[in-house]
N, C-alpha and C positions, 0 to 999 in steps of 0.2 A: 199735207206734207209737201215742205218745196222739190225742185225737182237737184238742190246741191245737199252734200252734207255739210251741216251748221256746226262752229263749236257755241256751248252754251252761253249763253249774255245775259249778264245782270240788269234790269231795268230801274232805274228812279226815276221820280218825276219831278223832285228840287233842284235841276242842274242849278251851276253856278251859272251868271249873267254871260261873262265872258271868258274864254278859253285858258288855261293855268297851265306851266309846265309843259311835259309832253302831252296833251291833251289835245284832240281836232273836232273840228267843229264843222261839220256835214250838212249844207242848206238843202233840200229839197220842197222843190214847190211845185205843187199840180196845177197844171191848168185847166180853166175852167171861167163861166157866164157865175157873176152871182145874179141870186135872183129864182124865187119860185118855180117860176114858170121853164128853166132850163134845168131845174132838178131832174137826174136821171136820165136824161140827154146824152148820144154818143160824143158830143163837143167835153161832156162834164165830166168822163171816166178820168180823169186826171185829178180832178178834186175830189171824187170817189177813193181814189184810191191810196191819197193821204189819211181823209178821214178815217177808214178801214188802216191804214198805218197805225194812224193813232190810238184807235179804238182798242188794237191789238198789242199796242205795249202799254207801261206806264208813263203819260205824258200830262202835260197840261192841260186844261181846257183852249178853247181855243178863243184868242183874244181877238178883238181890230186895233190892227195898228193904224191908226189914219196917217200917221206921217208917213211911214212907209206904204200907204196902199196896201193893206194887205190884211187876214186873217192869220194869226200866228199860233204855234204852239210848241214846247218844248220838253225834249227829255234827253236822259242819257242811254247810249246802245252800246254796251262794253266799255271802253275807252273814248269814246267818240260821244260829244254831244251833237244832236242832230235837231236840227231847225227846218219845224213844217212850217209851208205857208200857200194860202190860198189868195193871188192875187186878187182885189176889189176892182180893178182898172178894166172888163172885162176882156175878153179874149187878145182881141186886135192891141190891144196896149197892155200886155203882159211885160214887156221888156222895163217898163217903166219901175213896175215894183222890184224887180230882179235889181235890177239897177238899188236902189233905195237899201234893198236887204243885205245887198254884198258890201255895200260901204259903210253900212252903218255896223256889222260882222267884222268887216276887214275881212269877207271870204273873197277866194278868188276862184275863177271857172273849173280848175280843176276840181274843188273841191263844191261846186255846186250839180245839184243832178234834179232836173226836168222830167217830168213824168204828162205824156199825154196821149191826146187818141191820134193815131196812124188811120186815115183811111186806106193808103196803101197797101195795108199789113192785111190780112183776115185776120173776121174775128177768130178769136181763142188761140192768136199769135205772141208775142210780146219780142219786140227786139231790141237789144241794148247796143248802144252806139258814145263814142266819144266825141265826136264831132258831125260833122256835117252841114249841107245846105238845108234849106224852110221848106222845098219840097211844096209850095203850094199852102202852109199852116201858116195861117195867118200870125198866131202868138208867138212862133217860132222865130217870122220876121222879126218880129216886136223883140226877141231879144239877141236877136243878129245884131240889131241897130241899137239897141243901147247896151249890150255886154259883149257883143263880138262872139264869135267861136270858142270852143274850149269846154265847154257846159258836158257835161254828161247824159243821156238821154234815155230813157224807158220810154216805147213808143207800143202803144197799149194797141190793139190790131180792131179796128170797127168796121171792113172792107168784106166783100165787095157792096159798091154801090148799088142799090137794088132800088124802085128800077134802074136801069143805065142810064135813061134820059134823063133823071131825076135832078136837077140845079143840085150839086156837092153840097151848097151852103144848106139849101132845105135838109138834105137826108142826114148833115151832123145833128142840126139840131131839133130832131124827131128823138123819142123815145127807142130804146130799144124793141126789139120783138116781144112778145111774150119766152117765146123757148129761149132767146140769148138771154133776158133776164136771170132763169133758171142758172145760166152757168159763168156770171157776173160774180160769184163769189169766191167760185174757185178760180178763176183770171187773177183775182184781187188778195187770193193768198200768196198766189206766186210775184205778183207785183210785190207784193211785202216781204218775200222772202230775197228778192233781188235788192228791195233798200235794205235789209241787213246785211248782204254780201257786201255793198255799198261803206256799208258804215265800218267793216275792216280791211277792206283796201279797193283799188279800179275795177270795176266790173269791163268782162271782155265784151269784144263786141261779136255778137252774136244772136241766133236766133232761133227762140225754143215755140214748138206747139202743144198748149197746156190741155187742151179738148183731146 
């Protein structure tokens, strides 16, 4: 159970292509390495936790889009249709497909929302933000630089750095522990429960401890 009260939402999986009427259209894209070998990786809880989006309502399969760089999928969430997508550009050139997705949409940064790992945050954190600086996240840059500020943000908690000496870049892309394993699923309900709040109006900025 999330930690808001929800009202109930109808899911389909046929949205129409493009947006009709009063209708909105909600882009969310996890960031993430494709690629085996970064499966399950703290860099890859961002594409985790689309997948687990999708997995949990009725959506599309998930397509590649090679024009847009990107893995896609689509459904409806109430009144809102909402656009997954798993960048293919990996991490450092994330901005590239945000770029590609919002214009070929015609979405604009308000109405897009980033989901990814914080090392800043602990784990079993999540903190939702409407703006901000890269903070050090590489993808983050990537879409400083080609969408500018304005993005919405789920910043999934993978901190502290353990060890301390350890080079940042090795310790994202390590696997999790075995115990935080264990409790990757419930992080990943309340991540979905925050893109449904998402998909009926701004999420605040704030910041909740789901452990």
């Amino acid at each position: 159970m999330g930690l808001f009260d929800r009202q109930k939402t109808n899911y389909t999986m046929h949205a129409p292509l493009y947006s009709l009427g009063n209708s909105k259209t909600l882009l969310v894209i996890g960031l993430g390495n494709i690629g085996s070998e970064y499966h399950r990786t703290r860099h890859n809880i961002g594409f985790a936790a689309v997948d687990r989006y999708k997995e949990s309502h009725d959506f599309s399969d998930w397509v590649e889009k090679k024009d847009m760089q990107c893995y896609q999928a689509t459904g409806q969430v109430g009144d809102t249709r909402v656009v997954l997508a798993k960048p293919t550009t990996f991490m450092n050139n994330s901005g590239e497909a945000a770029q590609k997705l919002q214009q070929f949409y015609k979405i604009a940064n308000e109405d897009t929302l980033i989901v990814y790992d914080d090392l800043d945050v602990e784990f079993g954190s999540i903190r939702t933000r409407g703006n901000g600086g890269a903070a050090g996240h590489n993808g983050i840059k990537s879409l400083l630089t080609h969408v500018k500020d304005g993005f919405g943000r789920i910043r999934i908690g993978i901190g502290p750095k353990t060890h301390a000496k350890m080079d940042s870049a090795d310790f994202v892309l390590q696997k999790f522990s075995e115990n935080q394993e264990k409790d990757i699923p419930k992080i990943l309900r309340e991540v979905s429960a925050l893109i449904d709040e998402r998909s009926a109006g701004p999420l605040t900025d704030t910041t909740m401890n789901v452990l």
